[in-house]
N, C-alpha and C positions, 0 to 999 in steps of 0.2 A: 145678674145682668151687668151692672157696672163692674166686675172681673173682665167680664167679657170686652166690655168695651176700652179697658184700660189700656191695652196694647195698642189700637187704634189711637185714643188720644196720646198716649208718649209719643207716634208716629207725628201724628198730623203737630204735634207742639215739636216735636224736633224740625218738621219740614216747615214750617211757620219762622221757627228760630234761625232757621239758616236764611231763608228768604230776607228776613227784615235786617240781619248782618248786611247781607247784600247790598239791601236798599240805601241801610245809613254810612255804607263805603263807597258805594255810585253818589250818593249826596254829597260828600265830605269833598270828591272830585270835582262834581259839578259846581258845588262852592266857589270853588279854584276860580272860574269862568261863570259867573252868573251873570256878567252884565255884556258877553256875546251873548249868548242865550237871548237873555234878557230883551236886547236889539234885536236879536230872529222875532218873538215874540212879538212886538210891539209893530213891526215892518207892514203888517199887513193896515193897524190902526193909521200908522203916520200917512200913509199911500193916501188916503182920503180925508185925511185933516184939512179943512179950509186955511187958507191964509192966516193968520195971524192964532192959530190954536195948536196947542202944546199941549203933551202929556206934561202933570204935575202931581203933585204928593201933598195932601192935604195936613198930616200926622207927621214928628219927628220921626217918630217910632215905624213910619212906613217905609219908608226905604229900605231899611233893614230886614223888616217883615219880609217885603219880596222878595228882597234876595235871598230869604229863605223858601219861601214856596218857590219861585223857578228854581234853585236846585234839588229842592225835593222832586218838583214835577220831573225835572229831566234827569235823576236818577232814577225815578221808579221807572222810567222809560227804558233807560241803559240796563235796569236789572228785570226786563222783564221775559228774557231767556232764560235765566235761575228760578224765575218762579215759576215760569210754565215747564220745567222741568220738577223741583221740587214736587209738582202737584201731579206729575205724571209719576214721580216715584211713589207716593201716596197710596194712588189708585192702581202701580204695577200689582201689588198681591192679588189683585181680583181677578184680573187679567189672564189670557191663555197666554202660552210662551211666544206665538206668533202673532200675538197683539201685543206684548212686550217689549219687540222688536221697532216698535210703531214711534218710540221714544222720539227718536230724532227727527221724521216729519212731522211728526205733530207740534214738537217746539219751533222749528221751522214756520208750519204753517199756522199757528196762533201767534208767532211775535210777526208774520209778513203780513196775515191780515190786521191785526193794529194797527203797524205803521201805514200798512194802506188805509183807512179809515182815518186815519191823523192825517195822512198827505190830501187824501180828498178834501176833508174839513177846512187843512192850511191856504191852500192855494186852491180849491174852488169855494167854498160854503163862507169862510171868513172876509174875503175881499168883499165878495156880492153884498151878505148881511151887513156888512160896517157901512157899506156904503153908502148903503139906503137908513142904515139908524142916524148918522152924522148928516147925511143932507137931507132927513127929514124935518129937522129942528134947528137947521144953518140959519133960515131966514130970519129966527126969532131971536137964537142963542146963538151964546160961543161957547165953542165946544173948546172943555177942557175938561176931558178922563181924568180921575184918578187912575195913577198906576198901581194900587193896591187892587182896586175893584176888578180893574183889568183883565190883570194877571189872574184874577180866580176864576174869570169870569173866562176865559179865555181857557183855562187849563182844565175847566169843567166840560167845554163844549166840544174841545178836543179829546179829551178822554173819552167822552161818551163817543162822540164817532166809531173811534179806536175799539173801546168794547162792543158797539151794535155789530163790527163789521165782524166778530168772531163768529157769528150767527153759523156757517156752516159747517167750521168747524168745530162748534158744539152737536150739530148736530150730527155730524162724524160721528163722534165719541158715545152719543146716546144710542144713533143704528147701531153702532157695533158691539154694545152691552144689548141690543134689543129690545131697547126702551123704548125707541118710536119706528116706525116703519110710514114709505112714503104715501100710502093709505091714512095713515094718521096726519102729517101732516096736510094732506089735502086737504081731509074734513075738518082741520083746525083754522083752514086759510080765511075765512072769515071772521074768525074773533084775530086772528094774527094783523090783520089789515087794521082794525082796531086800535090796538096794542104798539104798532107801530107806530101809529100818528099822534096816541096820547102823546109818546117816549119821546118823539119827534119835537112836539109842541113844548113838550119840559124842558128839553135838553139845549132847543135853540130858540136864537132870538125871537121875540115875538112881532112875527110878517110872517106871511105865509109862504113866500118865496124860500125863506132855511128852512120852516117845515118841510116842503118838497122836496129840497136836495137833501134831507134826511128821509125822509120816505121813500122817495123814490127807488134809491138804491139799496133801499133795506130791502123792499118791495122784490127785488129782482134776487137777492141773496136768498130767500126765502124762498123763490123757484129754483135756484140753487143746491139748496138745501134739500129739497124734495127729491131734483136728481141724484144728490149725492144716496140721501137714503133709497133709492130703490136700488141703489149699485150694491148697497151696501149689507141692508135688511130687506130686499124687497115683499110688500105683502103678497101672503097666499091665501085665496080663498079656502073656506072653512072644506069646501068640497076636496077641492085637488089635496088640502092637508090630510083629508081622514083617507083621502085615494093612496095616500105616498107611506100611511102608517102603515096599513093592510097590504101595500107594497113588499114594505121590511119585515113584516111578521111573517110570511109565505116564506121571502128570502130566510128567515132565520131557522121556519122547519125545515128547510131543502136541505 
């Protein structure tokens, strides 16, 4: 059994190796420039800063810290047409030749919905949330972020947008191997709605206002997603299936 799977892993560890090449030459760039970044990043915190409160750095060792994580965040960002291609070469063996062909929408349409899911989070989901975190506790404290915490904390909430919003086009990928059909997803819609609000609740700040702008639009991806798979897989009942066999059997004695 492990013969068998050997060729798979030399794959998946070559397409892995080239991804992470990637990643640590987008970082070495984004290096270059981590403290524009750095200032996109921080634009949404400063907007609702009170008077007299500053982003500061409580560690020697933090400044530098961040400057590594914002260029790693913003390289994996830059390289993440290379992986979502690599991971389409992976799975091309499996594939028919005319879902082969699917390469290039598919990279397309997995790095568009990321950035849509990062741009939603940046400029609606981050303003709202800072908002309300900074001037719930103005009147007592003075608010002064660490820019270590920030930054992680910031680059986690955005990523996770980023990946919720692939939601359809995984599910692309699953109809067209025949993994789900939009009968399944229906009868799964109630644990999904579930599922979404924990992921919600994890992922953003704790008010219930980011949960919603996390749910909500998962919420509507999700009937998205159903359309996609009936275009794609749609279900047949068990009846008109056994109608369509008996169909082609007749046709194959004629």
């Amino acid at each position: 059994m492990f013969e068998e799977l050997r060729p798979h892993i030399a794959e998946l560890r070559k397409r892995l190796t080239i991804s992470l090449v990637v990643v640590i030459a987008m970082f070495l760039i984004c290096f270059s420039f981590w403290q524009p970044i750095l200032s996109w990043m921080i634009a949404p915190l400063k907007a609702v800063l009170p008077e007299g409160s500053n982003v500061i750095f409580t560690g020697v060792q933090e400044p530098f810290f961040t400057a590594m994580k914002v260029a790693f965040f913003a390289g994996f960002i830059g390289a993440l047409p290379i992986i979502f291609w690599q991971f389409w070469l992976f799975v091309a063996p499996g594939l028919y030749d005319n879902e082969k062909r699917l390469v290039i929408p598919f990279v397309t349409a997995a790095t568009g919905m990321f950035l849509m899911g990062a741009a939603f989070c940046y400029y609606v989901v981050v303003p709202l949330a800072f908002a309300f975190l900074v001037a719930f506790g103005s009147t007592l404290f003075t608010a002064l972020p660490s820019i270590g915490e920030y930054v992680g904390f910031f680059s986690k909430i955005l990523f996770g947008f980023g990946l919720s919003f692939e939601m359809p086009v995984v599910i692309f990928f699953f109809a067209k191997l025949g993994l789900v059909t939009d009968q399944t997803l229906k009868e799964f819609f109630r644990y999904a709605i579930v599922i979404i609000f924990t992921i919600a609740a994890i992922l953003t700040p704790p008010d219930v206002l980011s949960q919603l702008l996390m749910a909500a639009p998962l919420t509507l991806l999700y009937g998205i997603s159903i359309w996609i798979a009936k275009i794609v897989n749609p279900y047949v009942p068990p009846e008109e299936d056994e109608t369509q066999a008996d169909d082609d059997d007749e046709t194959q004695k004629d």
